[in-house]
Structures are given as structure tokens and as C-alpha cells.
C-alpha positions in Angstrom: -66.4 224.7 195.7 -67.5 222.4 198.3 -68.4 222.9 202.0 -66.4 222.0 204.5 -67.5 218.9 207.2 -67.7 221.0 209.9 -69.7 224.2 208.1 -72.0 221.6 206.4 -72.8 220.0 209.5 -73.5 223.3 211.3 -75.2 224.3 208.4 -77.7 221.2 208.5 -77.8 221.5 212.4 -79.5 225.4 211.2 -81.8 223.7 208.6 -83.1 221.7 211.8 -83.3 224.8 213.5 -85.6 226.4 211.4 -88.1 223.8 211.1 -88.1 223.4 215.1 -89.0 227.0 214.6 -91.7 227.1 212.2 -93.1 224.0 214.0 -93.5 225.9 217.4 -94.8 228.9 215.4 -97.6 227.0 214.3 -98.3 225.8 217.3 -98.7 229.1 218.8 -100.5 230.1 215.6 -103.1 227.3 216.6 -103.1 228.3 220.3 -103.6 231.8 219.3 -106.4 231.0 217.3 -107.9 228.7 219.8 -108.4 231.8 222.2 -110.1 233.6 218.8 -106.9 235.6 217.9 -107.7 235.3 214.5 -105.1 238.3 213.8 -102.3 237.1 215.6 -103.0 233.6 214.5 -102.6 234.5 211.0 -99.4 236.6 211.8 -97.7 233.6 213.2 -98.9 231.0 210.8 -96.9 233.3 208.1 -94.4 232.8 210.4 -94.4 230.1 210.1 -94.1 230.0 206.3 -91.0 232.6 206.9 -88.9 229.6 208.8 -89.9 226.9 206.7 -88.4 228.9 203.7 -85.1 230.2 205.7 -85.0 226.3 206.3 -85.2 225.2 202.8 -83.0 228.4 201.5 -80.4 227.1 203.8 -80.7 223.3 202.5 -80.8 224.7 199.0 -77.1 226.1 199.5 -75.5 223.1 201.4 -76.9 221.2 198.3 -75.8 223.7 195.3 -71.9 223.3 197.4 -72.2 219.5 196.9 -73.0 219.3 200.8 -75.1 216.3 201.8 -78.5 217.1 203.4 -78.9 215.4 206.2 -82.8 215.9 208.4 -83.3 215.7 211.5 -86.4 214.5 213.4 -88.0 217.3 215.2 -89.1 217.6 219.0 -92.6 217.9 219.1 -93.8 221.7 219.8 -95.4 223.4 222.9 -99.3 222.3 222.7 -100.4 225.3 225.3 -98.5 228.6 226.4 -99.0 230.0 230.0 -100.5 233.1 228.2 -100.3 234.9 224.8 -97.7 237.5 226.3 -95.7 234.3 227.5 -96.2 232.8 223.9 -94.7 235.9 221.8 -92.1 236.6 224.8 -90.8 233.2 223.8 -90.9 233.8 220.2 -88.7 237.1 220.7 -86.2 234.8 222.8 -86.5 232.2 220.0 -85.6 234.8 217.3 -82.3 235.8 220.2 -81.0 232.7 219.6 -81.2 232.1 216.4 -79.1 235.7 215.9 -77.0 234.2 217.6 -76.4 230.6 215.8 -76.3 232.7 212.2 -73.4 234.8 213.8 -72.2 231.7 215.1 -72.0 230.3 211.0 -70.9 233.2 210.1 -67.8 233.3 212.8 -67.1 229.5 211.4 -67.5 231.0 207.8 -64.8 234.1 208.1 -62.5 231.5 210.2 -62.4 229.6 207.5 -62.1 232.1 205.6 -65.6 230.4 202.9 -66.5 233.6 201.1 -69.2 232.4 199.5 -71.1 231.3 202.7 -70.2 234.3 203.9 -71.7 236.0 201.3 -75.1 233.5 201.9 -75.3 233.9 205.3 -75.5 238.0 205.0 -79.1 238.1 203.9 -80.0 235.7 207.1 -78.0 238.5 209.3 -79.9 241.3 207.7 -82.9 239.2 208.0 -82.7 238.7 211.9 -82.4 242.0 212.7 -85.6 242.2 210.9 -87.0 239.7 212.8 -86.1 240.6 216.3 -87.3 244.1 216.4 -90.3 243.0 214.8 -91.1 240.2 217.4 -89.8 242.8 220.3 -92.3 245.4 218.8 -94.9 242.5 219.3 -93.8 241.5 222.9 -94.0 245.0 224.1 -97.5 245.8 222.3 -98.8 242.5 224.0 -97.6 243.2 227.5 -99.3 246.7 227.1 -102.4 245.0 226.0 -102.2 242.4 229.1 -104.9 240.4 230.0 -107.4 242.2 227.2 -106.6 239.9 224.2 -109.4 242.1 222.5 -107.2 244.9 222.7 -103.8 242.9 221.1 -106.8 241.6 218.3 -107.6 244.8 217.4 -104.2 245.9 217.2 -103.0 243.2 215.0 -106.1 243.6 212.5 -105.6 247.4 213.0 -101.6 247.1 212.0 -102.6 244.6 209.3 -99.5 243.0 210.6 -101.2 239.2 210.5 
């Protein structure tokens, strides 16, 4: 069964999303690293990864419901953060927001009453709740840490959460 216009082009609009995502990850991931947060660079670079696969997971379905693809060019990332707390704070907002466009397809999904999307679009639900508590966790243990990026660094290789 096919897609409708409207879901496909949200859905496309979310495969852009993700990519704007895993682009500004790696940025970060290089900023990180630049500042020799080898850890936390290596946390965000898989990251990274993680968005670049929600964004091809997504593509893969609007293709299988004989959807067109349609990509997007991508803004160019953030080169430089105020600070690493500033960086990861903006990563937990980032992962806000996309909650809320996945309830967002969802919503268009029940209204249109598309079970099978539906059905897709749980394991992205599940997913971001994942992903917001674990960049919150983050946020909080960086603004504890503050200005001593040694601390954060030994936390993240201490966590093995890179």
C-alpha cells in the first residue's frame, strides 16, 4: 500500500532531518576532539552513525511503500560551540525536537488512520525516549563538570559511554 503525498513528503522532510542531525553531531564530534575530548568525541561521532541510520531506516520505508525519495541539500553545521556544555545542551534540544516531529508523523499517521507507518514510526518513539534521557544524563554530567573538561573526559572514558 502506498504512502500518502502528504505523509511521504513529511516523511522525506524527516530523512532531511536526520542527516542535518548527524551532520552537526560530527561537527561537534570534531570540535570535541579538537579540545582533546577523545571520549566524548568518539561518543558523538557514533552519534553520528545513529542519525545517519534513523535517516536511511526512514528512506528505506517511504521506498518499500512505493514513496519517491526525494534529498534535500543540507545547511552546513556549526564549525565552533561557545563551550562543550553549550555543544551537548544543544544536542539535548536537538533530540527535543525531533520527539516532537516523530509524534508529529505519528499524529499525521493515526489521522490518517496508515497503520503500517504507524507501526514504523513506534520503534523511532521508543527510540527517542532513549535518546533524550541519554543526551539529558550527558548535559547534566557536563554542567557538573564545568569548566574542567578533564573531569567530563574521564567520565566519558570512565562510563565507556564513547
Amino acid at each position: 500500500m502506498a504512502i500518502s503525498e502528504p505523509l511521504r513528503a513529511k516523511l522525506n522532510e524527516q530523512v532531511t532531518n536526520e542527516f542535518i542531525a548527524s551532520q552537526t553531531y560530527l561537527s561537534m564530534a570534531c570540535a570535541f576532539d579538537g579540545l582533546a575530548q577523545k571520549n566524548l568525541a568518539a561518543r558523538f561521532r557514533k552519534q553520528t552513525e545513529e542519525e545517519r541510520g534513523h535517516a536511511l531506516k526512514i528512506l528505506g520505508y517511504i521506498l518499500t511503500q512505493a514513496g519517491k525519495v526525494r534529498l534535500q541539500a543540507l545547511p552546513e553545521p556549526p564549525a565552533e560551540f561557545p563551550s562543550v556544555v553549550a555543544a551537548i545542551e544543544a544536542a539535548h534540544e536537538h533530540e527535543q525536537k525531533v520527539t516532537r516531529q516523530i509524534n508529529a508523523l505519528v499524529s499525521l499517521a493515526e489521522k490518517e488512520q496508515d497503520y503500517a507507518t504507524q507501526s514504523f514510526l513506534k520503534w523511532f518513539v521508543d527510540e527517542q525516549v532513549e535518546e533524550v534521557e541519554a543526551m539529558q544524563h550527558l548535559a547534566q554530567v557536563a554542567r557538573l563538570a564545568g569548566n574542567s573538561l578533564l573531569q567530563l573526559e574521564a567520565y566519558m572514558a570512565f562510563t565507556g559511554k564513547s
